[in-house]
C-alpha positions in Angstrom: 59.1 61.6 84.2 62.5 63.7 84.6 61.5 67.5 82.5 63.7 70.0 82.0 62.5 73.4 81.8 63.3 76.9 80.2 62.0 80.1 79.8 62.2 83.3 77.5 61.3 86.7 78.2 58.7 88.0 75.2 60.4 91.2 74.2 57.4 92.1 72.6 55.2 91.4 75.5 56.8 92.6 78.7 56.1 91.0 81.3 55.4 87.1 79.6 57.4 84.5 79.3 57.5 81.5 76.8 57.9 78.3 78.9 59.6 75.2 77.4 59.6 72.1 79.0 62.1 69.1 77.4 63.6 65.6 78.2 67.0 64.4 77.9 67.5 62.8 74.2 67.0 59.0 74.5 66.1 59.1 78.2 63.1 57.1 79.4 61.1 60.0 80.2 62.0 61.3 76.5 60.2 57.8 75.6 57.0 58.3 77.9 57.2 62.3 76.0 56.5 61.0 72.8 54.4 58.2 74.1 52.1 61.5 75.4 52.0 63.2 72.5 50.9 60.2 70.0 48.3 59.3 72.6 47.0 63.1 72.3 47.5 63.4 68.5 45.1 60.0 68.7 42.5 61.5 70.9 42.6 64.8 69.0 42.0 62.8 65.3 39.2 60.9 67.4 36.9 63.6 67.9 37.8 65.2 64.7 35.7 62.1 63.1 33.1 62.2 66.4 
């Protein structure tokens, strides 16, 4: 998986950063990205019901 990453100084917060890490629109790794996060929103509603 190909990620592209960013980050922001927090003017409010010297010293942090806010890191942001994004694929390519309709690449394969944007694919395996969503793939990721339905297989965590899954597991998350799993133990909701647990």
């Amino acid at each position: 998986m190909t990620l592209r990453m960013e980050a922001f100084d927090v003017r409010s917060s010297p010293g942090q950063q806010l890191v942001v890490y994004h694929a390519d629109v309709g690449s394969p790794s944007a694919g395996a990205l969503q793939l990721l996060g339905a297989l965590d929103a899954t597991r998350a509603e799993e133990q909701k019901t647990d």
